[in-house]
C-alpha positions in Angstrom: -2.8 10.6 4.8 -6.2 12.3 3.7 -6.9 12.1 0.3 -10.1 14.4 -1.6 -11.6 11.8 -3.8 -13.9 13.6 -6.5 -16.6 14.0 -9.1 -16.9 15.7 -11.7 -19.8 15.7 -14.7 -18.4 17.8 -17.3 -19.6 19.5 -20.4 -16.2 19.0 -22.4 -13.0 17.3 -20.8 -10.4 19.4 -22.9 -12.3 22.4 -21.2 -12.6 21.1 -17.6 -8.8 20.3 -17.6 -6.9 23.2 -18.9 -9.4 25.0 -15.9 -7.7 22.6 -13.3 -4.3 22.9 -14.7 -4.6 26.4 -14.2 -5.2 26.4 -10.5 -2.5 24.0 -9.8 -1.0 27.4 -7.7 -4.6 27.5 -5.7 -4.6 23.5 -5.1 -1.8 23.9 -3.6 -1.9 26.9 -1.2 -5.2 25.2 0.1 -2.5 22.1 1.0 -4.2 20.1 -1.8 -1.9 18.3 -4.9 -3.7 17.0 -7.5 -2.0 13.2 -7.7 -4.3 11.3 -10.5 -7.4 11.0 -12.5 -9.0 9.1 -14.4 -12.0 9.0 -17.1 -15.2 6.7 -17.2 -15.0 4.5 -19.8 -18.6 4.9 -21.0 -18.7 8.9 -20.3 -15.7 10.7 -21.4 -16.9 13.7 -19.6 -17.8 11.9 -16.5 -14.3 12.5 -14.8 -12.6 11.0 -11.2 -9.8 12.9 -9.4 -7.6 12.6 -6.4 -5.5 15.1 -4.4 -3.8 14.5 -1.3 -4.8 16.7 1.3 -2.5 18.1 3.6 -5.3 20.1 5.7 -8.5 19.6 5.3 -9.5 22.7 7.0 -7.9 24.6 3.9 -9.3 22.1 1.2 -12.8 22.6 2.7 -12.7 26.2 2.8 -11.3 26.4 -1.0 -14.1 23.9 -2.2 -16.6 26.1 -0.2 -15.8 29.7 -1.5 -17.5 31.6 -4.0 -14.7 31.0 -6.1 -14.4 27.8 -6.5 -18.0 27.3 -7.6 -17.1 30.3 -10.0 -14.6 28.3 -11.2 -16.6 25.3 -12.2 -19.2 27.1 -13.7 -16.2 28.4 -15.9 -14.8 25.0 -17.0 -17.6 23.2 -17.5 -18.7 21.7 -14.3 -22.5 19.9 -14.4 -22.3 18.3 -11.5 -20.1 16.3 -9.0 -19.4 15.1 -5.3 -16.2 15.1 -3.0 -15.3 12.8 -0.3 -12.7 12.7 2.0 -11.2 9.5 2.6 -8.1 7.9 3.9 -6.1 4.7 3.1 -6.6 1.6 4.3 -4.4 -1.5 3.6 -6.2 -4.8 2.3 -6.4 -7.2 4.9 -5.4 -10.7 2.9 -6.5 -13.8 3.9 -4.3 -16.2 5.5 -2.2 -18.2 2.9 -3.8 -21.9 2.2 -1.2 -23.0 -0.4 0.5 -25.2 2.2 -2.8 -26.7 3.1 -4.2 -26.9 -0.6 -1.2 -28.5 -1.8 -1.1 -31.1 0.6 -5.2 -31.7 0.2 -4.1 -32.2 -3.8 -0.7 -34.2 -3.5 -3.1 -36.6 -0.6 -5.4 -36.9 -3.5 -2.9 -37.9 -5.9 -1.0 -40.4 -4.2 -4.6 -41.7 -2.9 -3.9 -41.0 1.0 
């Protein structure tokens, strides 16, 4: 799945989020849900958001129009960057507990 991983700078959170909350009915015609954010810990204003994308030829062209940028200006929106990105599991090691415990009983019993 494609996700829209994004930035935004803002000049007051409790602004910037009743504005996104308000276009939940936009996100979603453009195929985009908005699934989590999150706030920097050192900059409450400095805000992270992800929406799953369902076509990223819709999301692109709502992120590009006129009224989207309007939009920002509206809530508050400094600055900020988009990315689209997609999942990828975490390749894990293989498991050494076998071998490690072995290494440490060996040790232990002074083989």
């Amino acid at each position: 799945m494609t996700h829209m991983l994004c930035r935004n700078r803002v000049a007051n959170f409790a602004k910037w989020k009743r504005g996104i909350d308000s276009h939940a009915a936009a996100h979603r015609a453009a195929g985009m849900k908005l699934v989590r954010f999150w706030r920097e810990v050192g900059d409450r204003n400095n805000v992270f958001f992800l929406f799953e994308v369902s076509s990223m030829k819709k999301a692109k062209a709502f992120i590009r129009s006129p009224e989207a940028a309007k939009a920002g200006k509206k809530f508050g929106v400094l600055d900020g960057e988009i990315h689209f990105v997609t999942e990828e599991s975490a390749k894990r090691a293989p498991k050494r507990k076998a071998k490690v415990n072995r290494i440490i009983s060996d040790f232990l019993t002074g083989e």
